[in-house]
C-alpha positions in Angstrom: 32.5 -53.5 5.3 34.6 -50.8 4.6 33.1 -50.2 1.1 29.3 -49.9 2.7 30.4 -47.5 5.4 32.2 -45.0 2.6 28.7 -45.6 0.4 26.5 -44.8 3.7 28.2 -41.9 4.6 28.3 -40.7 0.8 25.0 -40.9 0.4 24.5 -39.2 4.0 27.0 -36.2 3.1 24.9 -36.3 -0.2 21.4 -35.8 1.6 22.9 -33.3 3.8 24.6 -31.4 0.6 20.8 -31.6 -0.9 19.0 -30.2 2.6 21.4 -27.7 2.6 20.5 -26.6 -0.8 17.1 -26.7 -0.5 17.3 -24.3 2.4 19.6 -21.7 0.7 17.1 -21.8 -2.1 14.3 -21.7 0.3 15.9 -18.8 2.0 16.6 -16.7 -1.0 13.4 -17.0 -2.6 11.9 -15.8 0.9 14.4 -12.6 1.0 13.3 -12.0 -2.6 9.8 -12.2 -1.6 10.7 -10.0 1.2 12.3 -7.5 -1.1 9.6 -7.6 -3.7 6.9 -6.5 -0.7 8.9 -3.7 0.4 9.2 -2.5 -3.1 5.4 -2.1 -3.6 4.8 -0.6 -0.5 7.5 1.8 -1.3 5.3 2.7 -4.5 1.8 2.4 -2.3 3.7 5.2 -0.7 5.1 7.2 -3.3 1.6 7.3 -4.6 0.3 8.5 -1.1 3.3 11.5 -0.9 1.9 12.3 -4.6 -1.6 12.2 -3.7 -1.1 14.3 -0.3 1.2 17.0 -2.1 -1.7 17.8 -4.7 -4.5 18.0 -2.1 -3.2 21.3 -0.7 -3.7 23.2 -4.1 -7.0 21.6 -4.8 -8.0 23.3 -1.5 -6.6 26.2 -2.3 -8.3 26.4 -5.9 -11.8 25.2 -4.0 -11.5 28.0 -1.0 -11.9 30.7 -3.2 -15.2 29.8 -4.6 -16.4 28.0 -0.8 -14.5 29.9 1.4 -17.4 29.5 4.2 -16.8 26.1 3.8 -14.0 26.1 6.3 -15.0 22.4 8.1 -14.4 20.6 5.4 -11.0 22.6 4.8 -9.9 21.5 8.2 -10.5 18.4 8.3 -8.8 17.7 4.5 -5.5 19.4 6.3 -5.9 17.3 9.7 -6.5 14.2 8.2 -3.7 14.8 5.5 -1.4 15.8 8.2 -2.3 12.7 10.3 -1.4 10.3 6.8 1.6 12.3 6.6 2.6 11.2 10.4 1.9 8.0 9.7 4.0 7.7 6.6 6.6 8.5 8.4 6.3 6.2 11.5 5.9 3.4 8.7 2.4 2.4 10.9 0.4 0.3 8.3 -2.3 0.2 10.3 -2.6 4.3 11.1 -2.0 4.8 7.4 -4.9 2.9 6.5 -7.0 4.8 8.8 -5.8 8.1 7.9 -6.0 7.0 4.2 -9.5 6.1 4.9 -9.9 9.6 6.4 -8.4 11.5 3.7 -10.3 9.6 1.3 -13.7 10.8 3.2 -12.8 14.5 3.5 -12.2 14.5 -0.4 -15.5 13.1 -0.8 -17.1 15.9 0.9 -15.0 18.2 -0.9 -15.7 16.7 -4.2 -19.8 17.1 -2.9 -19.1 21.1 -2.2 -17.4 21.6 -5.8 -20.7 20.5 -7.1 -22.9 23.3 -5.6 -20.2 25.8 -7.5 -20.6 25.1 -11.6 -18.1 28.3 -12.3 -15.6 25.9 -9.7 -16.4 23.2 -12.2 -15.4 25.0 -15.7 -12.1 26.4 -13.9 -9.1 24.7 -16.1 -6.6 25.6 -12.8 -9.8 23.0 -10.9 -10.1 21.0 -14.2 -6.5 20.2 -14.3 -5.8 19.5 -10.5 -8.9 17.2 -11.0 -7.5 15.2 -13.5 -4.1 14.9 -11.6 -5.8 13.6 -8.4 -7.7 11.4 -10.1 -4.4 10.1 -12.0 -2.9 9.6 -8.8 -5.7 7.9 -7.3 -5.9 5.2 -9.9 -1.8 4.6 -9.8 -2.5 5.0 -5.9 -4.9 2.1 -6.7 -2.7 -0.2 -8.5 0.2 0.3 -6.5 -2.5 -1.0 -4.2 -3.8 -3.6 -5.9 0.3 -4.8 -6.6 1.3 -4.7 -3.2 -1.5 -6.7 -1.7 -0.8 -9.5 -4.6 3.4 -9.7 -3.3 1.7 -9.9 0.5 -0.5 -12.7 -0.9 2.5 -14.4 -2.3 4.5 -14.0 0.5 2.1 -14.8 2.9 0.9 -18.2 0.8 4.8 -18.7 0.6 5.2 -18.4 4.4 2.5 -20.9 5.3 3.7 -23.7 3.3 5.8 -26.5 4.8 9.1 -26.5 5.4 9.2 -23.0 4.3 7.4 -21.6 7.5 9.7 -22.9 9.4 12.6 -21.5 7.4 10.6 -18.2 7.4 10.6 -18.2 11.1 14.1 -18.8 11.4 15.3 -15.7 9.8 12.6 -13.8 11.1 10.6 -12.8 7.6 7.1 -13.1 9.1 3.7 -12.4 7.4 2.4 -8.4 6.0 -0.6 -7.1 6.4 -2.8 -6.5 3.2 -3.5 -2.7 2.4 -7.1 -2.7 3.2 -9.8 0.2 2.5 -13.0 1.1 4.7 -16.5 -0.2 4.1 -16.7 3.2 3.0 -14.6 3.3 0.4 -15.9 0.1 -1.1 -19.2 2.1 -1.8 -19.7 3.6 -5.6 -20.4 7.0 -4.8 -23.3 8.6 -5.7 -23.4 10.9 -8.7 -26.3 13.9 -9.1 -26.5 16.0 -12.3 
């Protein structure tokens, strides 16, 4: 009798040495996760700073061919003022709408630098072109990364027993970096 109590609570102190594994592995693959999320939003952001400290010396090069274009100059400076508020609250949600703002003011910039061809051919213009749209395509795959670390996280989270490990130490699901309808348009080109 003796023997088969020692084996039974062997094997139990075994299966509780196993769970307890399992859940420490479990836990730091989560915090990982975790990590790896922050880390691309921290680029998503980075690439939003980069984007928004540019924009003020494209308007600048712009205003002095379309200086009576002084709507669209406003708006570019409230909505990059209102992505700059946001970035610093760390609101996903009102970065995405001011993002989505920003983007559109741009656009209607972009649509006034075409009625000006000597804006076109200035290299000062040329070159702040190029850099914005630099930025936008890292701003796009730092994009494009974080959303995929959500995803994984987010699969991750709804998987069993790991939701319920998630829960426990409080790592809940992220929101995906979304653009507008808008933005999801191929804009239209005129020569």
């Amino acid at each position: 009798m003796k023997k088969t109590g020692l084996i039974i609570l062997g094997v139990i102190f075994l299966l509780l040495i196993m769970l307890f594994g399992a859940f420490i592995g479990t836990y730091n693959n989560l915090q990982l996760m975790d990590e790896n999320v922050n880390a691309k939003w921290a680029q998503v952001e980075n690439q939003l700073k980069r984007r928004n400290d540019l924009i003020p010396n494209l308007v600048a090069t712009v205003k002095g061919y379309a200086a009576h274009e002084k709507e669209v100059f406003t708006n570019i400076a409230d909505a990059r003022s209102k992505l700059g508020g946001a970035m610093s609250k760390n609101d996903m949600k009102a970065i995405q709408q001011s993002n989505n703002e920003l983007s559109s003011a741009l656009s209607r910039l972009l649509l006034i630098v075409e009625r000006y061809p000597d804006l076109k051919a200035d290299k000062q213009f040329i070159n702040l072109q190029d850099e914005l749209a630099g930025t936008e395509n890292r701003l796009s795959v730092a994009r494009k990364d974080y959303n995929e670390s959500v995803q994984a996280l987010n699969a991750k989270i709804r998987t069993f027993p790991t939701g319920i490990i998630a829960s426990i130490i409080g790592i809940k699901s992220r929101d995906y970096f979304e653009i507008s309808e808008t933005e999801k348009k191929a804009p239209e080109v005129k020569f």
